[in-house]
N, C-alpha and C positions, 0 to 999 in steps of 0.2 A: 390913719384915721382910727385909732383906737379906741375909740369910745368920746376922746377928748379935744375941741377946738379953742385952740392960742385960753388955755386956761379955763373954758368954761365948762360943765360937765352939760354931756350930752343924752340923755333920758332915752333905755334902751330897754325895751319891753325887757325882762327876764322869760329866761326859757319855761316853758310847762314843769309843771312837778311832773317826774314819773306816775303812770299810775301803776294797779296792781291788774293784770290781765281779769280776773272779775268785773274793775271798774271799768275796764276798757268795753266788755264784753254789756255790762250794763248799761253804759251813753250808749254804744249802738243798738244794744235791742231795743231802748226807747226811743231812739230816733229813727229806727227803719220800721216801726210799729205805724201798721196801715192806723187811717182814722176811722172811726164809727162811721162814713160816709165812704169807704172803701179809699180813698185818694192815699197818695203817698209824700211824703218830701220828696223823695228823690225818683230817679227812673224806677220802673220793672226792672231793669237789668241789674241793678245792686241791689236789689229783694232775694232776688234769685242766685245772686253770688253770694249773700251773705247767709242764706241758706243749704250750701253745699260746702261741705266740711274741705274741698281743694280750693275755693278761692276765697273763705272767709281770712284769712290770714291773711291777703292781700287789701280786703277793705280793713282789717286791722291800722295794718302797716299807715294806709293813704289820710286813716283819722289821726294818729301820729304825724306826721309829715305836716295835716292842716294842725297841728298845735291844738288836740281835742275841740279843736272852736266848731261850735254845730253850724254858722252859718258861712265858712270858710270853707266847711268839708262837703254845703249842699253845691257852693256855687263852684266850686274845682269836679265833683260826682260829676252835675251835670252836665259840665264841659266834655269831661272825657265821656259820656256815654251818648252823646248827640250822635244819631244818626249818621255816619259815615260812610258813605256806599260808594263803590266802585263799580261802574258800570260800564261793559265791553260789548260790542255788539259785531258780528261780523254778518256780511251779508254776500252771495254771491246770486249774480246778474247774469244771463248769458241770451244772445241771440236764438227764440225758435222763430221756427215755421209753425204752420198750425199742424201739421204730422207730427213734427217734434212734441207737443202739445197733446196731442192726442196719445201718442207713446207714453207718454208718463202719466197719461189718465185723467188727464185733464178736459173740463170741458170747453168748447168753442165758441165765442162768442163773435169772432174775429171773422172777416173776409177772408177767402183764398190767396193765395201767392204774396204774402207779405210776410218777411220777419218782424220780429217784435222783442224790444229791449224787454226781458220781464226776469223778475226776480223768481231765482230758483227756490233759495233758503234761505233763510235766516237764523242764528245762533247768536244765541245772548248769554250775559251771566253778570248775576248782582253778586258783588262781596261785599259785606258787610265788616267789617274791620272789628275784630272782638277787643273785649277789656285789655285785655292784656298787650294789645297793642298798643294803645294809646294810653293807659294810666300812668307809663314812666313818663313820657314825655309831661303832661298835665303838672304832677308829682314831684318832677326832679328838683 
């Protein structure tokens, strides 16, 4: 499928002109330029990347990839910067008594001679998946 079916020509966008790392560098400062109303096109997180000289080069790269096109490059951003969270919770359970209870400091609200299923701890953790996780995948 080279471009051509049983003789007819088939209309193939052409690729972007090269630009010059200037022009590249000037679509994004006007596109990642907050509005007089504070809002942005895109997340806080590609403000913030494009403002630290280690991962401007990487939003470089992703507006090449979108073919300089500004509404290609907001809706591929957004994708890759949605909230991704990973969330792990462990919890451990364990049979007291109300002395066991009172051993750890706890206070008594309970009757005499009964155990009670009751949670000791709990331990959690949110990860958040950064850029660079997810922009090849978005990208490739």
């Amino acid at each position: 499928m080279g471009g051509k079916t049983t003789g007819e020509q088939v209309d193939v966008p052409e690729p972007p002109k090269p630009l010059s790392d200037g022009a590249i560098r000037s679509r994004l400062n006007r596109l990642l330029k907050r509005r007089a109303n504070g809002s942005s096109l895109v997340p806080e997180e590609v403000l913030v990347d494009w403002e630290s000289e280690d991962t401007r080069n990487t939003i470089k790269k992703m507006f090449e990839k979108a073919g300089y096109d500004k509404e290609l490059f907001i809706r591929k951003v957004k994708r890759v910067y949605q909230e991704i969270s990973e969330n792990s919770f462990e919890t451990n359970w364990e049979f007291l008594s109300v002395e066991d209870m009172k051993e750890k400091g706890w206070k008594s609200i309970y009757g005499e001679g009964w155990l009670y299923w009751t949670l000791v701890s709990t331990k959690g953790q949110q990860k958040k998946l950064g850029f660079a996780d997810q922009a090849s995948a978005c990208f490739a």
